[in-house]
PyMOL CGO cylinders between C-alpha atoms (Angstrom):
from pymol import cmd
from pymol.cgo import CYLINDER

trace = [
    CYLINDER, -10.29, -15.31, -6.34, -10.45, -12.33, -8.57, 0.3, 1, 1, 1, 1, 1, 1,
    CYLINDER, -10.45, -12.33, -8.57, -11.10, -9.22, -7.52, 0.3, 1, 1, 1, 1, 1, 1,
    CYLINDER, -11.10, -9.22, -7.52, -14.62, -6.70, -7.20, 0.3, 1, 1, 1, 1, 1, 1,
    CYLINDER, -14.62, -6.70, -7.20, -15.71, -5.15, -10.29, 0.3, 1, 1, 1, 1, 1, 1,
    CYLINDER, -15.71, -5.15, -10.29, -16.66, -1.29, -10.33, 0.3, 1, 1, 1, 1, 1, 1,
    CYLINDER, -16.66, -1.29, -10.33, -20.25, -1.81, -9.14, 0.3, 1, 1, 1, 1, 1, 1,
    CYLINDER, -20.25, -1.81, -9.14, -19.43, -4.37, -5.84, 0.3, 1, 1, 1, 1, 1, 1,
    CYLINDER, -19.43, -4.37, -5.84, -17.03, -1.84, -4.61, 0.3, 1, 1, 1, 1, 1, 1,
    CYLINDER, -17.03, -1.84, -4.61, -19.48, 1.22, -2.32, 0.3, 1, 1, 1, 1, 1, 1,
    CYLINDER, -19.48, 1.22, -2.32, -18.40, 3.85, -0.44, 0.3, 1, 1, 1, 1, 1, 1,
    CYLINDER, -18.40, 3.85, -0.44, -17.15, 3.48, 3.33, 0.3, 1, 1, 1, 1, 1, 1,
    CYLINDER, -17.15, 3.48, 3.33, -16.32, -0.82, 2.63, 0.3, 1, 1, 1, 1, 1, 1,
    CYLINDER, -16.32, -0.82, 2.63, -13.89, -1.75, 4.13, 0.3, 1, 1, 1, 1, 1, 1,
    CYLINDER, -13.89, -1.75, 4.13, -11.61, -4.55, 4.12, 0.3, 1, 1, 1, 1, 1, 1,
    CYLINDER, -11.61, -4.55, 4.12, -9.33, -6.02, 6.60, 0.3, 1, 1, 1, 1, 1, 1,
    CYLINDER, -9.33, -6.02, 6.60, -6.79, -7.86, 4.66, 0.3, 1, 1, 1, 1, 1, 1,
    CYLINDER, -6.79, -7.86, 4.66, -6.11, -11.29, 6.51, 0.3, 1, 1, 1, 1, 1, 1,
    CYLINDER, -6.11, -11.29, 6.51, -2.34, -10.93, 5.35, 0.3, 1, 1, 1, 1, 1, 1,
    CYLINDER, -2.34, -10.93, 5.35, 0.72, -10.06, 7.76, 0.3, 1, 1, 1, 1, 1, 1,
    CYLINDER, 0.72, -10.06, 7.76, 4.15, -9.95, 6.83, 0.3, 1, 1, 1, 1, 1, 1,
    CYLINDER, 4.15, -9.95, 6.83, 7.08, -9.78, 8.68, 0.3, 1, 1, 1, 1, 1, 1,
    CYLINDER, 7.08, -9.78, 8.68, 9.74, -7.07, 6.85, 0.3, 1, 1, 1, 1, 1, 1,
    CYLINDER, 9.74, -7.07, 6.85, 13.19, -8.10, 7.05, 0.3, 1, 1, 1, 1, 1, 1,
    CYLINDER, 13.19, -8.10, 7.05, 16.69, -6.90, 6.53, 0.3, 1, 1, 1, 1, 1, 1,
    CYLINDER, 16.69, -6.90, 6.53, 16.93, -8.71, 3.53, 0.3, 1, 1, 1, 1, 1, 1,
    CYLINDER, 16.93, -8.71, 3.53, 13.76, -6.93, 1.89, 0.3, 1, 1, 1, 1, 1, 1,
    CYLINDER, 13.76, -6.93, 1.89, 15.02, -3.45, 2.70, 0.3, 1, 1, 1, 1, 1, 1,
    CYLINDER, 15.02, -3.45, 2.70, 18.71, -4.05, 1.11, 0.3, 1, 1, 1, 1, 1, 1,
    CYLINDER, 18.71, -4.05, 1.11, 16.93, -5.45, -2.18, 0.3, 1, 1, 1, 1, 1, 1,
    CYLINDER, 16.93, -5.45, -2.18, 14.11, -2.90, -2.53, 0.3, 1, 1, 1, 1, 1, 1,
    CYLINDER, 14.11, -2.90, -2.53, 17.15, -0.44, -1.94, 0.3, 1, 1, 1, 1, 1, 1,
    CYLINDER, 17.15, -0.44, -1.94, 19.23, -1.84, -4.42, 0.3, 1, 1, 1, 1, 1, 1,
    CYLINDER, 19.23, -1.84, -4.42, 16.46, -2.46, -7.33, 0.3, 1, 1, 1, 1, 1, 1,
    CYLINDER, 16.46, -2.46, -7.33, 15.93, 1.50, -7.16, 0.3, 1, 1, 1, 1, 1, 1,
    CYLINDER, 15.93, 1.50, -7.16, 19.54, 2.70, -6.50, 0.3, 1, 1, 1, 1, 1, 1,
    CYLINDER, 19.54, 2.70, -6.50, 18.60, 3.80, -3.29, 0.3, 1, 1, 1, 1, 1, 1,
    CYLINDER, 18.60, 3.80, -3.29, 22.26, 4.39, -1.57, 0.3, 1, 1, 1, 1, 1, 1,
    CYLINDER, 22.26, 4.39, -1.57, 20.02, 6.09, 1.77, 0.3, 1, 1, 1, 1, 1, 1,
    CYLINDER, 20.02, 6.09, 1.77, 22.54, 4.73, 5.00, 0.3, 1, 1, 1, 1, 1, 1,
    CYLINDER, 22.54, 4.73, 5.00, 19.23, 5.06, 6.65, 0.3, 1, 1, 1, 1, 1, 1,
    CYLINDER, 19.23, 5.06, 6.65, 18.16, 2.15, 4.84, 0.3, 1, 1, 1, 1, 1, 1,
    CYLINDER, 18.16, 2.15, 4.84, 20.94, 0.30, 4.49, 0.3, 1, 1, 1, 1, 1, 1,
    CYLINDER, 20.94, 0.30, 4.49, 23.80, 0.83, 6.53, 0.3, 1, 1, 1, 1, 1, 1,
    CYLINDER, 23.80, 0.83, 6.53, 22.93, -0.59, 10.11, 0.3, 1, 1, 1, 1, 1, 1,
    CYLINDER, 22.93, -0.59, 10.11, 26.02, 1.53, 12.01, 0.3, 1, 1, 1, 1, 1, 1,
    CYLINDER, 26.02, 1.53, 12.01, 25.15, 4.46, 10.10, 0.3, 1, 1, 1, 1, 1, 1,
    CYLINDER, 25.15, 4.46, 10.10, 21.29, 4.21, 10.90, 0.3, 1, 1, 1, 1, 1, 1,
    CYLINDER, 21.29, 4.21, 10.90, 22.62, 3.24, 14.50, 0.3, 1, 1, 1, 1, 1, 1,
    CYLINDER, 22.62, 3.24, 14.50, 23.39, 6.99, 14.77, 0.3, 1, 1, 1, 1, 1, 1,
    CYLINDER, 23.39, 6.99, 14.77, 20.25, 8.59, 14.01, 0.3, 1, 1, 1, 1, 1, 1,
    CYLINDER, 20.25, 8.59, 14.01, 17.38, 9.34, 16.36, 0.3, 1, 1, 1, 1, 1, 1,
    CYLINDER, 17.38, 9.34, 16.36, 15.70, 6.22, 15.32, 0.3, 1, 1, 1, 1, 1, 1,
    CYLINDER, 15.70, 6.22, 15.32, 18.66, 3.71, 16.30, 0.3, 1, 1, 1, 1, 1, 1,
    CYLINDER, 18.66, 3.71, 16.30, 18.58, 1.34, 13.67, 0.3, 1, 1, 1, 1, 1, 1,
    CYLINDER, 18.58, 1.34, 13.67, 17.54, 1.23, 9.97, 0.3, 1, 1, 1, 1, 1, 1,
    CYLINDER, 17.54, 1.23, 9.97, 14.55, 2.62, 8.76, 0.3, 1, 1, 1, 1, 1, 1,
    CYLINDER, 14.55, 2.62, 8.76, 12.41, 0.40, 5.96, 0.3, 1, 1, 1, 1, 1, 1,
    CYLINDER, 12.41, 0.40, 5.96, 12.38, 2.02, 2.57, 0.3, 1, 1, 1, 1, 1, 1,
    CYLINDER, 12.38, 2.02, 2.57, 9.23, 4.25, 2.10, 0.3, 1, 1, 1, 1, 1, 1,
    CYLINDER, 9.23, 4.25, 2.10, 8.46, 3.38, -1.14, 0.3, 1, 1, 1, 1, 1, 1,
    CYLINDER, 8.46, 3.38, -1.14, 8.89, -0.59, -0.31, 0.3, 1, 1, 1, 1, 1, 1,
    CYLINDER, 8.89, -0.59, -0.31, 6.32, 0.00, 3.05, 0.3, 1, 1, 1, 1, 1, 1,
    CYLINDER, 6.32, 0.00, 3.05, 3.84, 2.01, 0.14, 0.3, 1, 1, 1, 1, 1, 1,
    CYLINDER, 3.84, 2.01, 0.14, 4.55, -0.41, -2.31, 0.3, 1, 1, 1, 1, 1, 1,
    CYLINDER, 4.55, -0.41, -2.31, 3.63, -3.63, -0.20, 0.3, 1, 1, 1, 1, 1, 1,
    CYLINDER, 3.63, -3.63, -0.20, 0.81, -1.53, 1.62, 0.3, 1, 1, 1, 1, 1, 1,
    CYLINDER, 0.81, -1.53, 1.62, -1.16, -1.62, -1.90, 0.3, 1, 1, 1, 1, 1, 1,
    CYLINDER, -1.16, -1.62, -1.90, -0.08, -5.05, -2.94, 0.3, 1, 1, 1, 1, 1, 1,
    CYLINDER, -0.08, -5.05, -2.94, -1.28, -6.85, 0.44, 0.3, 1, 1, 1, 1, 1, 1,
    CYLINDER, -1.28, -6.85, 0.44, -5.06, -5.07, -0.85, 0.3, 1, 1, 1, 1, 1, 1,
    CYLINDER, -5.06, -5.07, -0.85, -5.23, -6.55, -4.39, 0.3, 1, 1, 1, 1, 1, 1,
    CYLINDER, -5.23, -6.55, -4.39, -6.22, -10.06, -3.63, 0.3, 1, 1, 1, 1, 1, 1,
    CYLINDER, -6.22, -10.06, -3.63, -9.67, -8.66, -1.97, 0.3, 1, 1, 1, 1, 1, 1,
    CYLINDER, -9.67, -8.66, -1.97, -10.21, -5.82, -4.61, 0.3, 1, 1, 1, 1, 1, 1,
    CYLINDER, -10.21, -5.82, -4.61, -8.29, -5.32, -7.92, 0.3, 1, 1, 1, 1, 1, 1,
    CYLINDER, -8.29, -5.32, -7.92, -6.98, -8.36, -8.42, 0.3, 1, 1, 1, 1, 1, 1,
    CYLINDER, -6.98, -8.36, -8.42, -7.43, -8.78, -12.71, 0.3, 1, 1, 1, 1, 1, 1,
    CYLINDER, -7.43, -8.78, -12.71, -10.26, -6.25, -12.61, 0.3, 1, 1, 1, 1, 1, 1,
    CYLINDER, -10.26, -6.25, -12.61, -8.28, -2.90, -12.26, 0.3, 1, 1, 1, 1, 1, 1,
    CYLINDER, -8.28, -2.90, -12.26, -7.71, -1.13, -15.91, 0.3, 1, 1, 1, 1, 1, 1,
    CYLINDER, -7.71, -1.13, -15.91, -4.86, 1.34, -14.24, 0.3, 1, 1, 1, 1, 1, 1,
    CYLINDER, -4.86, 1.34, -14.24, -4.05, 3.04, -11.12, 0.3, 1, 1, 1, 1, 1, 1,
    CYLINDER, -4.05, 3.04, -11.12, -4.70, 6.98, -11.74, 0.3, 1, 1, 1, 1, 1, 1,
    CYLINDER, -4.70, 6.98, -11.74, -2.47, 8.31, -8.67, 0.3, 1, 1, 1, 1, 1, 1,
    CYLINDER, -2.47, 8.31, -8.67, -2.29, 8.39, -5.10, 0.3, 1, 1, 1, 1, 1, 1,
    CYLINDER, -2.29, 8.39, -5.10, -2.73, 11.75, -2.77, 0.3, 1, 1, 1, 1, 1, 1,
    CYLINDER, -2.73, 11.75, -2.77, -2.08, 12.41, 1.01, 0.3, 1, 1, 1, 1, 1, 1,
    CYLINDER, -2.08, 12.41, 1.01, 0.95, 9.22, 1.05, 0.3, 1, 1, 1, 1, 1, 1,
    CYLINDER, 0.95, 9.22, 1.05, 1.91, 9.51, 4.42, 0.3, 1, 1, 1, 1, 1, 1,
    CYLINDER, 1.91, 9.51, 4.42, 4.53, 8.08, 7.29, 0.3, 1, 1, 1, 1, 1, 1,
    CYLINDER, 4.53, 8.08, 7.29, 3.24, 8.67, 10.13, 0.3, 1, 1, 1, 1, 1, 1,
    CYLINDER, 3.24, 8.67, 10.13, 5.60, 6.69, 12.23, 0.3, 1, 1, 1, 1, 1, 1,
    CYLINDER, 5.60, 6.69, 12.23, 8.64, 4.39, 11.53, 0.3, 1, 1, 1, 1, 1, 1,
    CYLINDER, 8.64, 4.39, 11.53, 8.78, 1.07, 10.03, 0.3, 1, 1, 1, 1, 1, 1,
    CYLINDER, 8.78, 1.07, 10.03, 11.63, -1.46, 11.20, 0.3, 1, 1, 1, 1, 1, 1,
    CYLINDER, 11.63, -1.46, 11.20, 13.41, -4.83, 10.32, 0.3, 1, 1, 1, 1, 1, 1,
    CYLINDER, 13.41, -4.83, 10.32, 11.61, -7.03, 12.10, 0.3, 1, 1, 1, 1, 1, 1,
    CYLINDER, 11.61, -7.03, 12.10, 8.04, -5.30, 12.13, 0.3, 1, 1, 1, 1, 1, 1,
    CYLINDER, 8.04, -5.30, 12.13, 4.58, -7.37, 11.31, 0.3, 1, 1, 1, 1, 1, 1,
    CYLINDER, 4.58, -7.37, 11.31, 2.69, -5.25, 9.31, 0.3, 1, 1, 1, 1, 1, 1,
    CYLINDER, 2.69, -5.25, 9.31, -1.24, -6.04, 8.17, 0.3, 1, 1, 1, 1, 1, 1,
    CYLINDER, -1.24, -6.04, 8.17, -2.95, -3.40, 6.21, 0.3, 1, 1, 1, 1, 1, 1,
    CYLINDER, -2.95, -3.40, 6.21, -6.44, -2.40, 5.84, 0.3, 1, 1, 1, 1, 1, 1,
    CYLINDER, -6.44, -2.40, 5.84, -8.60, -0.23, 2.70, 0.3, 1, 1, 1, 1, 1, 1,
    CYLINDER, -8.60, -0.23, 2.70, -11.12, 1.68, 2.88, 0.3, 1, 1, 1, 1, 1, 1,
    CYLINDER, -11.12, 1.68, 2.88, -13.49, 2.50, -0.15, 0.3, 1, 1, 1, 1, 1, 1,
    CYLINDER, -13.49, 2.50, -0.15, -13.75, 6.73, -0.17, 0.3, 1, 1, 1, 1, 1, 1,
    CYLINDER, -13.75, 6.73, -0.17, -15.37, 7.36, -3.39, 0.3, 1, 1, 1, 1, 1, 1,
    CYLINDER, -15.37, 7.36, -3.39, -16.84, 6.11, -6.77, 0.3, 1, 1, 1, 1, 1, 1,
    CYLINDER, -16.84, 6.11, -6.77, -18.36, 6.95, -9.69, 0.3, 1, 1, 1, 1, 1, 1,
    CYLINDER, -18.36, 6.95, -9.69, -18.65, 5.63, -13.78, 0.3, 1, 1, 1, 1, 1, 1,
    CYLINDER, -18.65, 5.63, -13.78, -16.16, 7.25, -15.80, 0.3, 1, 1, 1, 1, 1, 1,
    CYLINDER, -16.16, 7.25, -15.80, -17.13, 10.08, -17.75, 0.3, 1, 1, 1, 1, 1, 1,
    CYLINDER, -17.13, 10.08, -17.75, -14.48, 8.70, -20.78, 0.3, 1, 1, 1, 1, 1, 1,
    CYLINDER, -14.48, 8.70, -20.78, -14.59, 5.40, -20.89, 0.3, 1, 1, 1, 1, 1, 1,
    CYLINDER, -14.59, 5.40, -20.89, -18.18, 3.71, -20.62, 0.3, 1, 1, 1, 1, 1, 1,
    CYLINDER, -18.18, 3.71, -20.62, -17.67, 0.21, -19.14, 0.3, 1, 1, 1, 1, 1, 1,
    CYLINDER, -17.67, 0.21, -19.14, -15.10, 1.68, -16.29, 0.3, 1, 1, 1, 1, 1, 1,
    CYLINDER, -15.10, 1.68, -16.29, -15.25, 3.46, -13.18, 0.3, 1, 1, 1, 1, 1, 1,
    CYLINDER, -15.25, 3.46, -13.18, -13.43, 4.70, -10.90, 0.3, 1, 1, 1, 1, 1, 1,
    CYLINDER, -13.43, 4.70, -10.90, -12.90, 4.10, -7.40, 0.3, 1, 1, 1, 1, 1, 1,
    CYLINDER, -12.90, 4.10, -7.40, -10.95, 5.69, -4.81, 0.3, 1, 1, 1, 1, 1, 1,
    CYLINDER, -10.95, 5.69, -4.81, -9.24, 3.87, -1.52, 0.3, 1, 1, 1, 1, 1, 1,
    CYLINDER, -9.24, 3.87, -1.52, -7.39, 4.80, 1.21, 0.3, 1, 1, 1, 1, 1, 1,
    CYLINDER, -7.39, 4.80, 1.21, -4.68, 2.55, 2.33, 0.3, 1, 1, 1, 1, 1, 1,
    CYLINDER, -4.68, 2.55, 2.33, -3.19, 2.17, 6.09, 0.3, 1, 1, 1, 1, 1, 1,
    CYLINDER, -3.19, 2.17, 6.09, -0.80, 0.10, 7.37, 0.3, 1, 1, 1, 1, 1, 1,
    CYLINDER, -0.80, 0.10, 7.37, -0.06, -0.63, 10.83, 0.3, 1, 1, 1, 1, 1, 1,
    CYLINDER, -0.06, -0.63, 10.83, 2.30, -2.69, 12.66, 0.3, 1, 1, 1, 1, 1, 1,
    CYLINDER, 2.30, -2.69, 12.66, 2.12, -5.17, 15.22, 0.3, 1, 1, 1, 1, 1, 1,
    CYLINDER, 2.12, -5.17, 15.22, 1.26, -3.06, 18.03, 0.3, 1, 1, 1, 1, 1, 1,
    CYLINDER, 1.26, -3.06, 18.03, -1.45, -1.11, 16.14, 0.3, 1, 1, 1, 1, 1, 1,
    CYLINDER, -1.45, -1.11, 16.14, 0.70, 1.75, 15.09, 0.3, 1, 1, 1, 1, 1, 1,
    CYLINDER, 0.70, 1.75, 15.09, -0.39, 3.46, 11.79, 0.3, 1, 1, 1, 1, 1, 1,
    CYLINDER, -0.39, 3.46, 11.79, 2.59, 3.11, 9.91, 0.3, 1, 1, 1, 1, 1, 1,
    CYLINDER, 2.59, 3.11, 9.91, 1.76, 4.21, 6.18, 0.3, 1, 1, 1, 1, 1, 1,
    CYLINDER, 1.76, 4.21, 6.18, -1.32, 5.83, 4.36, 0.3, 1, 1, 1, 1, 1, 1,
    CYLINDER, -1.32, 5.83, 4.36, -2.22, 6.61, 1.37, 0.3, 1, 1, 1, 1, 1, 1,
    CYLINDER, -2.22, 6.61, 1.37, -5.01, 7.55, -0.88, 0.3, 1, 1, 1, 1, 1, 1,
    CYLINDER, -5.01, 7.55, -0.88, -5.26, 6.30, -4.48, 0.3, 1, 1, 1, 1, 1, 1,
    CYLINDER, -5.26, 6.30, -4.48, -7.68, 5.85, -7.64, 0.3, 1, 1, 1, 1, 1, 1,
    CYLINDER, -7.68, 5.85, -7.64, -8.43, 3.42, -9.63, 0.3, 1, 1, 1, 1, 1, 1,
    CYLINDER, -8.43, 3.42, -9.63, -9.62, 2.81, -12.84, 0.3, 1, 1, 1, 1, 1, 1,
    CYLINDER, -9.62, 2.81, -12.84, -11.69, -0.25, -12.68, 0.3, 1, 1, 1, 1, 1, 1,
    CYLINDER, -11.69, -0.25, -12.68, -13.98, -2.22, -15.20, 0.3, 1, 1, 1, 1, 1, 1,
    CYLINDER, -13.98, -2.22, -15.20, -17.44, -2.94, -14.79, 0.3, 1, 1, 1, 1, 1, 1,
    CYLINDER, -17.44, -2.94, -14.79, -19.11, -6.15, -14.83, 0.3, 1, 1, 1, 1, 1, 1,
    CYLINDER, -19.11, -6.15, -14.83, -19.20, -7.54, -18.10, 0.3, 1, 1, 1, 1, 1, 1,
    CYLINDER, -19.20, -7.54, -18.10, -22.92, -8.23, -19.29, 0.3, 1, 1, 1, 1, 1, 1,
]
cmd.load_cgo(trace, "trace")
């Protein structure tokens, strides 16, 4: 199914994205590794067993990173132009090996670009939240997104 085009998307939608993941050791060692991410926090289980959280942390940027993708099938997918940036990326509480996460987005603005006729721009905000309910992750971020073609 392809995504919404700039005039189905309105402010306050929201979408509950029907898919959950389970994160795994496995994922946080590879994200780690693809970005040369040496963090012990993230990789080194007796070195993360020594911190205040126990055990190791998941990657930030792989918990932001699979926040977003988990919302493209129900909005972007093949109908976003570029993402513009994201504001307010937050953590609010930890994400660990082992975690079920299910994420949710939540149209906050939109409006035709000024530049490029055809396109507008929408903004979202991103959460996360793991099995128990816990807001993991949030972010806000625009889009550039095309209209409906004619």
């Amino acid at each position: 199914m392809p995504g919404l085009w700039f005039e189905e998307f309105s402010d306050g939608q929201v979408f509950d994205h029907e898919w959950t993941r389970t994160v795994t050791e496995s994922d946080n060692m590879q994200f780690s590794l693809m970005t040369m991410n040496p963090q012990p926090l993230h990789i080194d289980r007796h070195a993360a067993a020594a911190t205040e959280f126990g055990q190791p942390l998941m990657n930030s940027l792989f918990t932001l990173g699979l926040m977003i993708g988990m919302s493209v099938n129900d909005t972007t997918l093949n109908t976003t132009v570029a993402n513009l940036g994201m504001e307010a990326v937050k953590f609010p509480a930890p994400l660990f090996q082992g975690d079920t996460v299910r994420a949710r987005t939540t149209v906050i603005g939109t409006r035709a670009s000024k530049s490029r006729p055809g396109q507008g721009i929408v903004t979202f905000l991103h959460e996360m939240f793991k099995q128990d309910g816990t807001l993991v992750a949030s972010c806000e971020r625009a889009a550039l997104m095309k209209a409906k073609p004619a």
